[in-house]
N, CA, C and O of each residue as an XYZ file, in Angstrom:
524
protein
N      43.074     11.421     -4.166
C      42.877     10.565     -3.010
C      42.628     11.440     -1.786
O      43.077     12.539     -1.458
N      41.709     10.540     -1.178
C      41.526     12.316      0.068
C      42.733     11.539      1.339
O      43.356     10.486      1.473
N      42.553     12.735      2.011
C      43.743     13.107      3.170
C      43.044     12.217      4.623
O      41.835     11.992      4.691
N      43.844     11.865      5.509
C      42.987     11.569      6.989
C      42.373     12.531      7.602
O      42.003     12.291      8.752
N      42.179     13.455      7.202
C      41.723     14.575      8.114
C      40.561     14.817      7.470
O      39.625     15.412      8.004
N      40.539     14.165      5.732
C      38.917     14.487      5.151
C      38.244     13.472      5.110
O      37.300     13.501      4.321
N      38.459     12.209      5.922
C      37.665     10.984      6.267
C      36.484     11.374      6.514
O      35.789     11.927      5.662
N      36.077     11.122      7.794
C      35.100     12.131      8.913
C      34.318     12.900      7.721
O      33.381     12.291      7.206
N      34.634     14.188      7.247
C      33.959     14.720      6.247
C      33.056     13.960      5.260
O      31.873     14.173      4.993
N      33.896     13.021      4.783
C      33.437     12.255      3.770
C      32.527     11.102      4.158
O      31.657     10.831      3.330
N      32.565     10.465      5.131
C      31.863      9.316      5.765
C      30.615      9.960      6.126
O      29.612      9.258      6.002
N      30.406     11.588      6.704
C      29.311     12.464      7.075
C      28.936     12.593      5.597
O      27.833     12.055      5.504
N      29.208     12.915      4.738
C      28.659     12.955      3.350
C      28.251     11.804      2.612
O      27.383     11.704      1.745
N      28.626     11.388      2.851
C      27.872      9.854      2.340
C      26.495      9.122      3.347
O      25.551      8.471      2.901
N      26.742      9.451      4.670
C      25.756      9.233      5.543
C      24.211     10.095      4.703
O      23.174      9.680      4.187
N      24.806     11.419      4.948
C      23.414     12.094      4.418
C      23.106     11.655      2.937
O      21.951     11.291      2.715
N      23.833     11.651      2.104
C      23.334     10.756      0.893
C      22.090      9.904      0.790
O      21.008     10.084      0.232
N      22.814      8.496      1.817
C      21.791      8.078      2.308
C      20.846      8.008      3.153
O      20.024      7.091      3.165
N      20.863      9.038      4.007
C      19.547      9.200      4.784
C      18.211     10.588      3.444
O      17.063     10.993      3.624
N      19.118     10.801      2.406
C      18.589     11.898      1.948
C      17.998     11.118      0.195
O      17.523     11.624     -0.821
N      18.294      9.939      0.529
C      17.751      9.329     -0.727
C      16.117      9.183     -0.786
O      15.445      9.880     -0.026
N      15.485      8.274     -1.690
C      14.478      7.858     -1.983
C      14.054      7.576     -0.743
O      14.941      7.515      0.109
N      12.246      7.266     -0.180
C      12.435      6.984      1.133
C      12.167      5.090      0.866
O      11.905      4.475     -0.168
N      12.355      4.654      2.151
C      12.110      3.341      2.119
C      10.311      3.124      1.975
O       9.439      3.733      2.595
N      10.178      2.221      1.105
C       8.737      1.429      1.476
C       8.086      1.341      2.847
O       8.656      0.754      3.766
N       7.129      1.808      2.967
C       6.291      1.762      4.330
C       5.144      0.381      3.948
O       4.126      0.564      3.280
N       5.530     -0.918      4.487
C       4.952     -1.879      4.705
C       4.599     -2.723      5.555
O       5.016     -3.870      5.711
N       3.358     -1.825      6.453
C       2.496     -2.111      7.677
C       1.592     -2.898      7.090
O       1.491     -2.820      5.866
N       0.788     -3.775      7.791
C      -0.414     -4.184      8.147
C      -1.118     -2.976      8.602
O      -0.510     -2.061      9.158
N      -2.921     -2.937      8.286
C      -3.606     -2.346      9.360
C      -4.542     -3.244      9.731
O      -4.544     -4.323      9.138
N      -5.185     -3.082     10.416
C      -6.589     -4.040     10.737
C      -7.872     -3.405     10.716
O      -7.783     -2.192     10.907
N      -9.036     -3.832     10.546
C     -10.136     -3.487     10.207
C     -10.913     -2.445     11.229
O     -11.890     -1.754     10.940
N     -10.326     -2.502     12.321
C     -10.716     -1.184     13.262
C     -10.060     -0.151     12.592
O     -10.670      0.704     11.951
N      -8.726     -0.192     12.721
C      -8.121      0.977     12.423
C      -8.693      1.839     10.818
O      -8.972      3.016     10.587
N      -8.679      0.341      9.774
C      -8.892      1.021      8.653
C     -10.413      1.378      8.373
O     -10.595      2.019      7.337
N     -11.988      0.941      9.433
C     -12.561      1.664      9.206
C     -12.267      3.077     10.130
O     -12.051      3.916      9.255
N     -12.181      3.571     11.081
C     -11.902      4.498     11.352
C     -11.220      5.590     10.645
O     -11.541      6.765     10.826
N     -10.043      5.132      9.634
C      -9.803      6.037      8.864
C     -10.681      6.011      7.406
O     -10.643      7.000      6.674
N     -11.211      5.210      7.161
C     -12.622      5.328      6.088
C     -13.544      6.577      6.421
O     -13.944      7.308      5.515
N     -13.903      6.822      7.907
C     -14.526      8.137      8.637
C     -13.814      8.798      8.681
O     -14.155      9.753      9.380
N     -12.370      8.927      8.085
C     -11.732     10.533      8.163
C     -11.833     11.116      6.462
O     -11.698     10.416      5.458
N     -12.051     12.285      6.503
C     -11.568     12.736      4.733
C     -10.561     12.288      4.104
O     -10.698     12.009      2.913
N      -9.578     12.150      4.612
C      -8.177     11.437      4.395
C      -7.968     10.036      3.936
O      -6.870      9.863      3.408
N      -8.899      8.781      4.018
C      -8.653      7.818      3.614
C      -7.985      7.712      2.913
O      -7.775      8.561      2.047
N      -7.295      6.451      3.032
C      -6.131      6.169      1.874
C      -6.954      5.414      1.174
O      -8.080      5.108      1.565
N      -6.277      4.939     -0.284
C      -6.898      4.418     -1.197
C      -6.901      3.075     -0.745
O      -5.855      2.626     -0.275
N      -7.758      2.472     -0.802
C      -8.265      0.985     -0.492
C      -8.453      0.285     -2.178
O      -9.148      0.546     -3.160
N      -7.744     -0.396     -1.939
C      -6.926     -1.544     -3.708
C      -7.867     -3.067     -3.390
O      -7.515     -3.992     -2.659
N      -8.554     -3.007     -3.824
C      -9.319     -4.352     -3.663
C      -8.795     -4.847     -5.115
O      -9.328     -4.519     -6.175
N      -7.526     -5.793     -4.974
C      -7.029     -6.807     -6.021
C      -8.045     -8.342     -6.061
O      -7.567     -9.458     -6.267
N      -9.315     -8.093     -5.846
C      -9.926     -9.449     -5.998
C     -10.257     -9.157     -7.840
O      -9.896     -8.212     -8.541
N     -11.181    -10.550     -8.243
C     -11.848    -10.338     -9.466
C     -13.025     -9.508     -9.248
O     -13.521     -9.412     -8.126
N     -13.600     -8.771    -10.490
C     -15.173     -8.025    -11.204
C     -16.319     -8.623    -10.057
O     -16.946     -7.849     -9.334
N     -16.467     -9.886    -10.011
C     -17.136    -10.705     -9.446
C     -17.450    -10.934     -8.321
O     -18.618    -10.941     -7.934
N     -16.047    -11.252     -7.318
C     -15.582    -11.339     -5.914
C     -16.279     -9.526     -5.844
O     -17.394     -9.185     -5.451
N     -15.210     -8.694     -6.349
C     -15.951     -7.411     -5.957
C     -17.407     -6.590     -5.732
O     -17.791     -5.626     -5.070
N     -18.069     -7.699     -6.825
C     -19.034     -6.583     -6.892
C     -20.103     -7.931     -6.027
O     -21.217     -7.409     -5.986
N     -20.186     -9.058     -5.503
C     -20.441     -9.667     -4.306
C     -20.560     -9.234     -3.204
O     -21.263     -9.742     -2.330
N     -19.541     -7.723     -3.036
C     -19.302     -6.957     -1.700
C     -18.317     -6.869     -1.764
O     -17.600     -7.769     -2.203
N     -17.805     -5.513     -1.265
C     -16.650     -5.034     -0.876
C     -16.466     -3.882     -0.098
O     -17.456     -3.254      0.276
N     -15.193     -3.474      0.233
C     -15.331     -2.473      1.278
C     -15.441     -0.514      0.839
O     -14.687      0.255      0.242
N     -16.095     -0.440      1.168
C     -17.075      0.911      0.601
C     -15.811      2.084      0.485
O     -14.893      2.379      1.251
N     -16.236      2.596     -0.860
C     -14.947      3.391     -1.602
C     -13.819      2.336     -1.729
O     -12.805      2.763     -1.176
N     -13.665      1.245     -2.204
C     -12.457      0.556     -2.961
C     -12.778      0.660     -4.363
O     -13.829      0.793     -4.990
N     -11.385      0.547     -4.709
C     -11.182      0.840     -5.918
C     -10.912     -1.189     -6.425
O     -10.181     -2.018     -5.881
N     -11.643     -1.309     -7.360
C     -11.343     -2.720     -8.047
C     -10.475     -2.780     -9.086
O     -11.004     -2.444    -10.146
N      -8.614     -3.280     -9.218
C      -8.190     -3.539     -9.942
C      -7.697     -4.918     -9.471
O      -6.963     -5.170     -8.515
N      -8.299     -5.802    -10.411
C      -7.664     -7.197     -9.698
C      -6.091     -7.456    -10.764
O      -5.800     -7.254    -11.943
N      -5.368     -8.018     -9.517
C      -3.716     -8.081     -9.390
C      -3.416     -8.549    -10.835
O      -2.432     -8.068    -11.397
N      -3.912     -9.125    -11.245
C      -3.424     -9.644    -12.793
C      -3.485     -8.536    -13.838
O      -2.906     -8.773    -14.898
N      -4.060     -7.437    -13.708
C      -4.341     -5.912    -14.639
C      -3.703     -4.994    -13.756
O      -3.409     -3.884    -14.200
N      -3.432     -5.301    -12.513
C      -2.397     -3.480    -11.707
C      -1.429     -3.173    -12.189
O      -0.956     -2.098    -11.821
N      -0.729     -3.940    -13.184
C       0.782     -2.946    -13.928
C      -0.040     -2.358    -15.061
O       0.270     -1.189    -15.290
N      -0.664     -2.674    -15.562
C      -1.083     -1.775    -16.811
C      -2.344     -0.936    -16.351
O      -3.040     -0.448    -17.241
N      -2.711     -0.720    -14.941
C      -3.383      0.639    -14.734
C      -2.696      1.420    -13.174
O      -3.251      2.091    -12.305
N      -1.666      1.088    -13.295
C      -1.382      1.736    -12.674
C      -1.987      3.143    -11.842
O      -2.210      3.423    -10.664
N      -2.149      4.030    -13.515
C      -2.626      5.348    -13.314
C      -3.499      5.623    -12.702
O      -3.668      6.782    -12.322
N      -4.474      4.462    -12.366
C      -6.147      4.763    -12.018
C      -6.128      5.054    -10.190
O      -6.996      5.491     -9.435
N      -4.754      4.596     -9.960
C      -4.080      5.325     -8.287
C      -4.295      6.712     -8.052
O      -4.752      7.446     -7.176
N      -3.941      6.757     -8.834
C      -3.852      8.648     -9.036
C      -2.674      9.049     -8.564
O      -1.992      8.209     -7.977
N      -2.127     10.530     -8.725
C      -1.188     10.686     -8.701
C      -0.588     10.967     -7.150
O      -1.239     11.062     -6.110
N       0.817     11.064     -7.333
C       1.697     10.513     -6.053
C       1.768      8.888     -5.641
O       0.985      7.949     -5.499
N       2.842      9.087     -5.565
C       3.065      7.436     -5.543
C       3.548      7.068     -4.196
O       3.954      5.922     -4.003
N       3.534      8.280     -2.888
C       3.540      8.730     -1.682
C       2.364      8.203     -1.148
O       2.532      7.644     -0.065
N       0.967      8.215     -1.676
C      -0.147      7.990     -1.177
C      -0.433      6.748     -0.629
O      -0.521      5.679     -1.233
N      -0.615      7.025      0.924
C      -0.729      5.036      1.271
C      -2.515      4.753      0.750
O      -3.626      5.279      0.820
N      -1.836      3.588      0.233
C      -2.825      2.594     -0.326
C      -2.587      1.073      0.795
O      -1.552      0.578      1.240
N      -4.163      0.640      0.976
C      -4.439     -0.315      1.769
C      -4.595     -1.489      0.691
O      -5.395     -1.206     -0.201
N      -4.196     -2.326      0.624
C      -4.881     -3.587     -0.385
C      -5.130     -4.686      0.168
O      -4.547     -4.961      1.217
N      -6.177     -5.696     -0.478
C      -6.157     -6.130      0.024
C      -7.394     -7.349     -1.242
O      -8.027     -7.041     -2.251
N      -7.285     -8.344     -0.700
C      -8.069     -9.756     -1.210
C      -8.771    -10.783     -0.755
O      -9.455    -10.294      0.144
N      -8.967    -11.696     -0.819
C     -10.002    -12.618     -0.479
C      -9.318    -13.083      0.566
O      -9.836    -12.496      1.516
N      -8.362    -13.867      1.039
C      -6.707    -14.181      1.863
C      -5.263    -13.703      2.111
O      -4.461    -13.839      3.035
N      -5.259    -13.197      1.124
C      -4.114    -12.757      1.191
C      -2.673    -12.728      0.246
O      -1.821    -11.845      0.338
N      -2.623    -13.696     -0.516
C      -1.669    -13.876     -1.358
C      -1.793    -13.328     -2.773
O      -0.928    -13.254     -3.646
N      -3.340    -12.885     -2.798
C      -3.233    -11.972     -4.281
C      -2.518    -10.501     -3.806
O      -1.691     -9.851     -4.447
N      -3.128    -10.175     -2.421
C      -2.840     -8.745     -2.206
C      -0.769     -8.853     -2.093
O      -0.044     -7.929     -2.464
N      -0.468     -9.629     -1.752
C       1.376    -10.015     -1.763
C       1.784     -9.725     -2.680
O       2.638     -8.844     -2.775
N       1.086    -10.667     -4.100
C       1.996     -9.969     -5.194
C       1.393     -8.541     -5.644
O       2.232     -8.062     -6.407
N       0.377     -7.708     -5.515
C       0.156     -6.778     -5.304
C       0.863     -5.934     -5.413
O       1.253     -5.338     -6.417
N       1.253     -5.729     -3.587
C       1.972     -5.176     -2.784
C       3.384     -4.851     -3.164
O       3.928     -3.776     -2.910
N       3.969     -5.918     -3.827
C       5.513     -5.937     -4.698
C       5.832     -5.353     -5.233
O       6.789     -4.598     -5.065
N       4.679     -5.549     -6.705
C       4.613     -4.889     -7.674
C       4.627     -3.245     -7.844
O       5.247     -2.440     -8.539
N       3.351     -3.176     -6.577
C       3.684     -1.498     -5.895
C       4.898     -0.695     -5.937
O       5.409      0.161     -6.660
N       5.206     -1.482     -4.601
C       7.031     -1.460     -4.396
C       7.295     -1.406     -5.573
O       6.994     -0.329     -6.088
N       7.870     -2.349     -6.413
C       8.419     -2.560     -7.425
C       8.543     -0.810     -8.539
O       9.528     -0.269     -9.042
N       7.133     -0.433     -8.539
C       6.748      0.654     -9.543
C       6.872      2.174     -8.507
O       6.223      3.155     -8.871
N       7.581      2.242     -7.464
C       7.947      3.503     -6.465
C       6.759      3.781     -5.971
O       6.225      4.875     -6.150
N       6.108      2.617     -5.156
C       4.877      2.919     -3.901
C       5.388      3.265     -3.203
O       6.593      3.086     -3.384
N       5.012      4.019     -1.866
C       5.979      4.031     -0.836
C       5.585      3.564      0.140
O       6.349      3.096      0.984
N       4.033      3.581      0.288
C       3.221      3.497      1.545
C       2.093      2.471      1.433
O       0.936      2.891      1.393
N       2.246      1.651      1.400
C       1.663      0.002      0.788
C       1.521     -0.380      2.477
O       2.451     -0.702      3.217
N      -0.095     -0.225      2.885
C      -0.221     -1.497      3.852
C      -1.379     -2.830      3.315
O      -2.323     -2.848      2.525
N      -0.766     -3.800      4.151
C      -2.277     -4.597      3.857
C      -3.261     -4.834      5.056
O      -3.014     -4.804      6.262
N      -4.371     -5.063      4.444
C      -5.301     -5.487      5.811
C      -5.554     -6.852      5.841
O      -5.821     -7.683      4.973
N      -5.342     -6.902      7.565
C      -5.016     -7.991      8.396
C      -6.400     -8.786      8.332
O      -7.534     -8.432      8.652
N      -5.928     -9.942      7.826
C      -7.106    -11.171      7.744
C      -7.809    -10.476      6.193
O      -8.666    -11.303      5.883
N      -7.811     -9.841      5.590
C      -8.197     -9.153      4.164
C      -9.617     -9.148      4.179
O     -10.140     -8.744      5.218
N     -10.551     -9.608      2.994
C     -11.900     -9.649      2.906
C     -12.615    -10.580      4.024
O     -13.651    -10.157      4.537
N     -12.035    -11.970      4.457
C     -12.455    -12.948      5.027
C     -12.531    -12.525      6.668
O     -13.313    -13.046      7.463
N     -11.714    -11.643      6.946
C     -11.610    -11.123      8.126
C     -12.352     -9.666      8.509
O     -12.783     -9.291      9.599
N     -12.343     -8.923      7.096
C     -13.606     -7.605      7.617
C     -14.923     -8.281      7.642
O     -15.689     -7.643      8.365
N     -15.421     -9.228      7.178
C     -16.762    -10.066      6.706
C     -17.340    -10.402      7.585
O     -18.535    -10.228      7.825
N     -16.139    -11.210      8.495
C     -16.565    -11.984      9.715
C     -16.247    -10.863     10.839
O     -16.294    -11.335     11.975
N     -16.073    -10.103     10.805
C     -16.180     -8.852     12.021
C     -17.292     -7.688     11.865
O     -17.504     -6.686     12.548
N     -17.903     -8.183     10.744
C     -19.224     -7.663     10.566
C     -19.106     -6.086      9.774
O     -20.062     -5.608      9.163
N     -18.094     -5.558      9.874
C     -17.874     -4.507      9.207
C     -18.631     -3.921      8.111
O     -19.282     -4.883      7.703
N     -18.971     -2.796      7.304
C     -20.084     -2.829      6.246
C     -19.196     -3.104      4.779
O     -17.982     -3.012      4.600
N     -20.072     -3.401      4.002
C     -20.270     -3.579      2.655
C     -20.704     -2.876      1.533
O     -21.791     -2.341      1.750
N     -20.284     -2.685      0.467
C     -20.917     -2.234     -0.724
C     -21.113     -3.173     -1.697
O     -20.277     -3.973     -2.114
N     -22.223     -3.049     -2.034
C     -22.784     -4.407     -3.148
C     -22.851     -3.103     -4.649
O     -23.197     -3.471     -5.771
């Protein structure tokens, strides 16, 4: 049993524990300024277009990767490695990219944003396309 004098000690040791654990999920929004602007840096993060084959290849946003949400646990891998790497996702509205986003989480994403207003909102802001 510890002593009163090794409280303090111990409450500081358990603090860093948890500040020294796993990190928390980073789950921002970005919006379509921001995320083309970082499309023009080398750095882009991976852009997750969870729509269908179809929806995607209709147009989508240039360098996305197409795994639609109903196949992202069983390809996980096609992320590539680090599971640190923010990935943008995103869908026709919004509620495919949600369960998405979870699932991410769920499998140790860390850095999961989505984009604000998704396909329907880069479209109508005129933004470019890949057919």
């Amino acid at each position: 049993m510890a002593s009163k004098g090794n409280l303090p000690v111990i409450a500081l040791m358990a603090l860093l524990l948890v500040a020294c654990g796993s990190p928390e999920p980073q789950n921002t929004a970005v919006n379509g300024v921001e995320l083309a602007a970082l499309l023009a840096k080398d750095s882009a993060p991976v852009i997750l277009d969870v729509r269908t084959p179809e929806e995607f290849d209709a147009g989508h946003i240039p360098g996305a990767l197409n795994i639609p949400h109903t196949e992202l646990e069983a390809r996980l891998e096609e992320l590539g490695p680090g599971k640190e790497r923010e990935i943008v996702v995103h869908c026709k509205s919004g509620k495919r990219a949600a369960m998405a986003s979870e699932l991410l989480v769920a499998n140790g994403f860390t850095t999961i944003r989505e984009l604000d207003g998704h396909m329907d909102a880069w479209e109508a802001a005129g933004f470019p396309l890949e057919r």
